[in-house]
C-alpha positions in Angstrom: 6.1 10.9 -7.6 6.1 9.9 -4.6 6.4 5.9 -2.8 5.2 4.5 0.4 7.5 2.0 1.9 5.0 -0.4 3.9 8.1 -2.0 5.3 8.7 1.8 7.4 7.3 1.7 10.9 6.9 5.6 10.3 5.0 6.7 8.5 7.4 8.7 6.3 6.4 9.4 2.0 9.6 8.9 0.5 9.7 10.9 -3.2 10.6 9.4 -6.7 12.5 10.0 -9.6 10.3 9.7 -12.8 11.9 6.6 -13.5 10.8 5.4 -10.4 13.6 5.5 -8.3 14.1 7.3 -4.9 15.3 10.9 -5.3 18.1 11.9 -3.5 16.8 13.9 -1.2 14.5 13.1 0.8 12.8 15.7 3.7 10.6 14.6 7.2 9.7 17.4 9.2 12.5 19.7 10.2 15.6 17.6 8.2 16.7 16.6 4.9 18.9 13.7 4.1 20.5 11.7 1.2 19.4 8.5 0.3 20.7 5.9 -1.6 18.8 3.9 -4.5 16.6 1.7 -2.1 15.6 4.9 0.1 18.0 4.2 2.9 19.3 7.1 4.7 23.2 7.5 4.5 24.9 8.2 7.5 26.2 12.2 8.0 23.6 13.8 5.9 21.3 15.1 8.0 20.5 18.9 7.8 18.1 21.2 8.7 15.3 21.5 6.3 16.8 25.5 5.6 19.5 23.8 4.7 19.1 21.8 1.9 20.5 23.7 -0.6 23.6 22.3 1.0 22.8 18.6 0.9 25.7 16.8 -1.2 24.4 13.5 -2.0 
């Protein structure tokens, strides 16, 4: 699934859970990055998108 956020003066496309939550990850361009259940980023997560096999969230 995935879940515009018309709040977001990007224009990133966050993806969902099923149930309609924000997954975990979440990738824009280049990087990957956790977010937490209201799709903000958390700080120190950033990776490289080759990396995301990594990503601890």
């Amino acid at each position: 699934m995935i879940k515009e956020r018309p709040d977001e003066k990007n224009d990133r496309i966050f993806l969902c859970e099923r149930n309609g939550n924000y997954a975990k990850v979440q990738c824009t361009g280049s990087v990957c990055y956790c977010v937490d259940e209201q799709g903000n980023e958390l700080r120190s997560s950033t990776v490289h998108i080759s990396e995301t096999g990594s990503v601890k969230c």
